[in-house]
C-alpha positions as a Markdown table, in Angstrom:
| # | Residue | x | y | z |
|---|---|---|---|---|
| 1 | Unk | -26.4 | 11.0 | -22.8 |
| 2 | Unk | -24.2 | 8.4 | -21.1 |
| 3 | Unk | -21.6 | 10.5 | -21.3 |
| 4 | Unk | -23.2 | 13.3 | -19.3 |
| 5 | Unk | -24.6 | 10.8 | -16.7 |
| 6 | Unk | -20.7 | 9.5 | -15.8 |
| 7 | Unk | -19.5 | 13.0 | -16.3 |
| 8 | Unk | -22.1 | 14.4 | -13.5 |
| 9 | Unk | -21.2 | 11.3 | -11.4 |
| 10 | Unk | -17.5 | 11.3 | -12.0 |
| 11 | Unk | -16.5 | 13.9 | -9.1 |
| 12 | Unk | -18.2 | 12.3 | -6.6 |
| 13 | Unk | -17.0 | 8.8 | -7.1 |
| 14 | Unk | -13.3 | 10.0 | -8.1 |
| 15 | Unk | -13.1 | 12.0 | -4.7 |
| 16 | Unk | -14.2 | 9.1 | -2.5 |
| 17 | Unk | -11.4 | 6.6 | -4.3 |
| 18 | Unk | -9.2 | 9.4 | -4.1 |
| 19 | Unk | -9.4 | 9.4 | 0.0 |
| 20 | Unk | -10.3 | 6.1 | 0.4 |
| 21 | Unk | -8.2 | 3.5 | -1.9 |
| 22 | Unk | -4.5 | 5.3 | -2.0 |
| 23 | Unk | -5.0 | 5.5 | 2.1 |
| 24 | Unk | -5.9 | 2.1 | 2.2 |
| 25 | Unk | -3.4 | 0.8 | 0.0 |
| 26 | Unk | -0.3 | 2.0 | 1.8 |
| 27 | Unk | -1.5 | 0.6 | 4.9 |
| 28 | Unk | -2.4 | -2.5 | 3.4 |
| 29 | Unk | 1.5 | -2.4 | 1.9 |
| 30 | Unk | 2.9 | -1.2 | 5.0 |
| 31 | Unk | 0.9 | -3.1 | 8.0 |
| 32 | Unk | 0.4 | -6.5 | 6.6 |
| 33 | Unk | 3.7 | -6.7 | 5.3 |
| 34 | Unk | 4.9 | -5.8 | 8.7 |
| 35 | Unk | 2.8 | -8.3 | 10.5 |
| 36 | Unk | 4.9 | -10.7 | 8.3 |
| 37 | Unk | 7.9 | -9.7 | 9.3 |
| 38 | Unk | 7.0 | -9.3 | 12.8 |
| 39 | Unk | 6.2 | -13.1 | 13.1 |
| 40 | Unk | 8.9 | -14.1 | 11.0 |
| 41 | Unk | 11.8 | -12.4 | 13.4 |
| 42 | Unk | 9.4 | -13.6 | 16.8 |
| 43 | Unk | 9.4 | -17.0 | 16.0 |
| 44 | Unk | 12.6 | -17.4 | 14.8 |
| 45 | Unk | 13.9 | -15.5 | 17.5 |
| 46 | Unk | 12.2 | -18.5 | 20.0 |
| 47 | Unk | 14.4 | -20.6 | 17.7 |
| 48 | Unk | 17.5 | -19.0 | 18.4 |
| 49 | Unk | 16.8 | -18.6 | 22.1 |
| 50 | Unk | 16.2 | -22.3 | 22.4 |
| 51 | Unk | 19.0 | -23.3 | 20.4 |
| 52 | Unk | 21.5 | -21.0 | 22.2 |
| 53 | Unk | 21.2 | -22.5 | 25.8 |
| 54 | Unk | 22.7 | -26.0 | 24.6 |
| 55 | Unk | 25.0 | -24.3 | 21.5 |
| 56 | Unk | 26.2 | -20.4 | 22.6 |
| 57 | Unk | 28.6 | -20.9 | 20.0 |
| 58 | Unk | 25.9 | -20.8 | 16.7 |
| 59 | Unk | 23.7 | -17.6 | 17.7 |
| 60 | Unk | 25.1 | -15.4 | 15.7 |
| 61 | Unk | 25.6 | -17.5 | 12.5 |
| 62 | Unk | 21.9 | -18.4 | 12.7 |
| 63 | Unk | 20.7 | -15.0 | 12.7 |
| 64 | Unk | 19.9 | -14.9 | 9.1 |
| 65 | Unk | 16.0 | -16.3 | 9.4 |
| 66 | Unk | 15.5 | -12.9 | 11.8 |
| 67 | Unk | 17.5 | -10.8 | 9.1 |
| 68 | Unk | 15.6 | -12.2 | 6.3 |
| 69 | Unk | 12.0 | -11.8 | 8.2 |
| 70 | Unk | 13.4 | -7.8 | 8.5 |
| 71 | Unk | 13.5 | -7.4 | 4.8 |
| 72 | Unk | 10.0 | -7.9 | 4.1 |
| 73 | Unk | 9.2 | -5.0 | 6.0 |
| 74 | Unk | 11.3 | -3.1 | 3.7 |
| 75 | Unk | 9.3 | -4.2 | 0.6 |
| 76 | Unk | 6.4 | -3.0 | 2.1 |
| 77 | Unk | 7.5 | 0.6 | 2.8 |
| 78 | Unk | 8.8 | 0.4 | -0.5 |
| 79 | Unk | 5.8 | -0.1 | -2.1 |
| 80 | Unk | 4.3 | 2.3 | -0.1 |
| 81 | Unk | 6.4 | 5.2 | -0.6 |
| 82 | Unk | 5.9 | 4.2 | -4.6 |
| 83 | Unk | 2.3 | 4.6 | -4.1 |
| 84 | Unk | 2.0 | 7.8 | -2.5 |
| 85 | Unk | 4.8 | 9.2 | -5.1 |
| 86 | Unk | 2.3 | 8.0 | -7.8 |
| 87 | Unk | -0.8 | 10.5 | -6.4 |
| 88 | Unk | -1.2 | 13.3 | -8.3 |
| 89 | Unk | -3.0 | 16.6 | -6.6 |
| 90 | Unk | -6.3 | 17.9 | -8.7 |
| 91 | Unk | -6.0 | 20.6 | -11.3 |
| 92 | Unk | -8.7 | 23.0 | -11.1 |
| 93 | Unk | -12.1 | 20.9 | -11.5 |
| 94 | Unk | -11.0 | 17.6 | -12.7 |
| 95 | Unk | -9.0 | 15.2 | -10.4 |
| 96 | Unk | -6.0 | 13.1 | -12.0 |
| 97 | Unk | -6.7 | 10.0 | -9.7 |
| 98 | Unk | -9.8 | 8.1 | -10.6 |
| 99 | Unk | -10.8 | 4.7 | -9.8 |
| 100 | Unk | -8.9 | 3.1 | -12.0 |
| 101 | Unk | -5.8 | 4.1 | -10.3 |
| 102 | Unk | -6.9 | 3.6 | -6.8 |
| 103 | Unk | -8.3 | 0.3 | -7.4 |
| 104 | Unk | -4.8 | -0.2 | -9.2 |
| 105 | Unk | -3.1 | 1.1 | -6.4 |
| 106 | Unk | -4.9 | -1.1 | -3.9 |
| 107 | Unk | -4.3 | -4.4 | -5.8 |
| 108 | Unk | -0.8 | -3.3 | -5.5 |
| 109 | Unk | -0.7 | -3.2 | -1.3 |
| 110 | Unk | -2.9 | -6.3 | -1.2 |
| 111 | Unk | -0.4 | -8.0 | -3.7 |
| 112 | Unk | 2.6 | -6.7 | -1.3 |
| 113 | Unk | 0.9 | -6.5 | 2.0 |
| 114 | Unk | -0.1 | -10.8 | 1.5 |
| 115 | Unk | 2.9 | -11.9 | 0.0 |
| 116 | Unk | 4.7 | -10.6 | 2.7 |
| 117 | Unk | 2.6 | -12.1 | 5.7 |
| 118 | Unk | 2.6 | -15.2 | 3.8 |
| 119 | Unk | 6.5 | -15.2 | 3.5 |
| 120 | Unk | 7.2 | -13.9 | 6.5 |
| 121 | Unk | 5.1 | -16.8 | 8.1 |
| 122 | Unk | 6.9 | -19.2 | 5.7 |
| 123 | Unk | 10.4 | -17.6 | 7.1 |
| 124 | Unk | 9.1 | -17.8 | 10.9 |
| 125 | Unk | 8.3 | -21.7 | 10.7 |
| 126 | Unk | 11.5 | -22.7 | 8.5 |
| 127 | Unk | 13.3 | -20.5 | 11.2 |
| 128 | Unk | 12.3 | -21.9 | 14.2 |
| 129 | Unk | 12.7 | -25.2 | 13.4 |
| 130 | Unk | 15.7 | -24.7 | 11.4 |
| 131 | Unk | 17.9 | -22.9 | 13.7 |
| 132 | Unk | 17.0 | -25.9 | 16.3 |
| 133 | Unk | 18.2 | -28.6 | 13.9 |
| 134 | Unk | 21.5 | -27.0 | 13.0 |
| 135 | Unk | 21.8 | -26.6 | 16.6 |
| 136 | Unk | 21.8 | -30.4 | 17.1 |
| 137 | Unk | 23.4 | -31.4 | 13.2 |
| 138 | Unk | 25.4 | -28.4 | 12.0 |
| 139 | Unk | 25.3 | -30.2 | 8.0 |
| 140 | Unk | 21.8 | -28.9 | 7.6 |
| 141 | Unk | 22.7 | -24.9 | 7.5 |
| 142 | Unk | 23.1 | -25.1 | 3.7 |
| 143 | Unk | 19.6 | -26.6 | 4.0 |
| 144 | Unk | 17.6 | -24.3 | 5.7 |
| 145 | Unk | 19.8 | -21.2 | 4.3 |
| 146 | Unk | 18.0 | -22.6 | 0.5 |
| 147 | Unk | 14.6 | -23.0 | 1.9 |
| 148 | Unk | 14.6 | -19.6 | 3.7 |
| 149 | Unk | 16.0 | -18.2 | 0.6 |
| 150 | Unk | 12.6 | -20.0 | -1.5 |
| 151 | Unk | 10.2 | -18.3 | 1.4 |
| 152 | Unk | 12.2 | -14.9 | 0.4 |
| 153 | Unk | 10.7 | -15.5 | -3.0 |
| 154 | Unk | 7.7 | -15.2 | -2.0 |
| 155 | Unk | 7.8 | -11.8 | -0.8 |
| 156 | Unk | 9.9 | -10.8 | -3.5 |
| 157 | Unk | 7.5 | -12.0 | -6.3 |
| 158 | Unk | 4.7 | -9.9 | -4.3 |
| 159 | Unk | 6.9 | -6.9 | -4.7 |
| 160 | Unk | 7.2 | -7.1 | -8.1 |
| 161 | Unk | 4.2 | -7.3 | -9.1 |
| 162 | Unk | 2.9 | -4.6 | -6.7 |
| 163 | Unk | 5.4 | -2.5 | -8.6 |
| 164 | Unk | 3.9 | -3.7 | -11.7 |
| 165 | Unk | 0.3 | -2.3 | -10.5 |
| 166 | Unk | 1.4 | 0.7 | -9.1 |
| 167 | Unk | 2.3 | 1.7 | -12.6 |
| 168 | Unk | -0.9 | 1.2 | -14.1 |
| 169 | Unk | -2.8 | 4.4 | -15.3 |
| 170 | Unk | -5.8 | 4.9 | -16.6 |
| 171 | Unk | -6.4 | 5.9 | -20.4 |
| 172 | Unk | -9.5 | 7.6 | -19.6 |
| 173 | Unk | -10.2 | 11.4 | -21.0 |
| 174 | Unk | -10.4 | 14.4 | -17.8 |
């Protein structure tokens, strides 16, 4: 009896996820992520403006906060492209993405889509400040090259476990 009640409610359910959840999950992977990024390169970019009145000479060499801030939007259309790769179009009556991959799927763009804002936050604020100190003491480049390179991390780990997610399928019988 249970079974026939999920199996008359199934279709219903299983087409709303199937719009709704992959959808959201690539924006969530794409967007957020790029909001990251997008703060990360703006403020770091102030840095580099500010610094490069009184030191011309170190622009370019302190690029590498911007660059770094520019890689987190790649993770993100990563993700995204692995997600809507993963989306498998119905056969006949029954649909091959349920729930359990959608919800799957948007734990996967939250994952990526968070860790990237919060890296590319991290990146922005090391940046800024960074860049302006080695434009007054040139010994601390090593310094803010390491903790940029901990603030990539963070993205990075959100990455890999999106990819994790976006593996997930369900074991459920059509």
């Amino acid at each position: 009896m249970l079974q026939q009640t999920y199996a008359r409610r199934r279709p219903h359910s299983s087409a709303l996820w199937a719009l709704l959840l992959p959808s959201s999950s690539r924006r969530f992977a794409g967007t957020i992520t790029d909001l990251g990024a997008a703060y990360g390169t703006a403020k770091s970019g102030v840095g580099i403006a500010s610094m490069g009145v009184m030191r011309p000479e170190l622009a370019m060499r302190n690029i590498i906060p911007v660059v770094m801030a520019g890689v987190l939007g790649i993770y993100g259309l990563i993700v995204a492209v692995i997600i809507q790769g993963s989306i498998e179009p119905p056969n006949g009556n029954s649909p091959k993405y349920g729930s359990y991959s959608g919800f799957a799927h948007l734990a996967a763009g939250l994952c990526c889509g968070l860790s990237g804002l919060a890296a590319g936050m991290a990146i922005g604020v090391v940046g800024d400040a960074g860049v302006r100190a080695v434009g007054q003491q040139e010994k601390l480049f090593v310094n803010m090259i390491l903790i940029l390179i901990f603030a990539e991390a963070l993205g990075l780990y959100g990455l890999i476990v999106a990819l994790i997610l976006s593996q997930k399928k369900s074991d459920c019988p059509s």
